[in-house]
C-alpha positions in Angstrom: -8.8 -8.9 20.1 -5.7 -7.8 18.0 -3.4 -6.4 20.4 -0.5 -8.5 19.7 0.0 -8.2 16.1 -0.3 -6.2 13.3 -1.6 -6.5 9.7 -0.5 -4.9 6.5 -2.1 -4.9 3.6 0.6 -3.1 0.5 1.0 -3.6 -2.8 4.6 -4.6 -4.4 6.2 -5.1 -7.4 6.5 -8.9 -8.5 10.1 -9.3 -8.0 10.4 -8.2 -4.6 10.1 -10.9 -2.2 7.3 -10.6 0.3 10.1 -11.6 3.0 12.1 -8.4 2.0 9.2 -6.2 2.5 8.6 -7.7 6.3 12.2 -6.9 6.9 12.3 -3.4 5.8 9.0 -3.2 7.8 10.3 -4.8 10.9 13.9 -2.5 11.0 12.5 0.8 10.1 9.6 0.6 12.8 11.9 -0.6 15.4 14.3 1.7 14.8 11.6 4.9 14.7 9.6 3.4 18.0 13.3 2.9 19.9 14.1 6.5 18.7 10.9 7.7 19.9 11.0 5.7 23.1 14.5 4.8 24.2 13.4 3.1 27.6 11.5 0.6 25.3 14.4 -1.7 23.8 15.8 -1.7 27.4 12.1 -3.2 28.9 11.8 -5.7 26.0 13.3 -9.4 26.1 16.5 -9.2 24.5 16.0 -5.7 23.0 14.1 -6.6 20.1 10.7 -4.9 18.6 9.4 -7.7 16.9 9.4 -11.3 17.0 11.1 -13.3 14.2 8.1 -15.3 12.4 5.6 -13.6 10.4 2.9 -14.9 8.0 2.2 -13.5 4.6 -0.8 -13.8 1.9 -0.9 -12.8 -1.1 -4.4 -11.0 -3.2 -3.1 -12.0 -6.4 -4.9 -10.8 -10.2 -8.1 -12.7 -9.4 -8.5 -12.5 -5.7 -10.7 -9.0 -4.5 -8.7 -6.5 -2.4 -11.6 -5.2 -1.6 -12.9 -8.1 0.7 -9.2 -8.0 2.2 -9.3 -4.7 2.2 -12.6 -4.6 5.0 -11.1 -7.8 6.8 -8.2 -5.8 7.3 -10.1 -2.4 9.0 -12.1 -4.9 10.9 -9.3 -6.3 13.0 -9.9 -5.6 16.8 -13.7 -4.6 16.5 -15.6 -6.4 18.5 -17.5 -8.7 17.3 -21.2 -7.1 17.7 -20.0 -4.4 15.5 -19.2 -6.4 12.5 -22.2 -7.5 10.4 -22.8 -10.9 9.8 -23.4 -11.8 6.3 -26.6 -14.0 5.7 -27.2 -16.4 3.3 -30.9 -17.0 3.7 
């Protein structure tokens, strides 16, 4: 189950550091959800959203969004709903 995380799967120009992207991510969010819920920063550890670590891949020129794409939309189905690819 995906309840404590999110993906995100964007396209960026070369010379803007993945890192960059999370941040501007991370602040606007926060911001909008503590606007839209001001009892939230007070309930959360330490006031903060989001946590500090993230992880980051990239679909470069060869890779097929497409298959990332569908891993993406899958997140949090369960499992009986996805179909299992066979190889024989």
């Amino acid at each position: 189950c995906d309840e404590d995380h999110v993906h995100i799967l964007c396209t960026a120009h070369p010379k803007i550091a993945p890192g960059q992207i999370v941040r501007v991510f991370k602040s606007i969010t926060a911001r909008e959800l503590f606007k839209w819920k001001p009892d939230l920063k007070r309930d959360l550890w330490g006031g903060e959203f989001w946590t500090d670590g993230y992880y980051v891949a990239t679909v470069g020129e060869r890779a097929d969004w497409g298959v990332v794409e569908r891993y993406v939309k899958n997140q949090g189905k369960p499992k009986e709903e996805l179909r299992q690819l066979e190889l024989f």
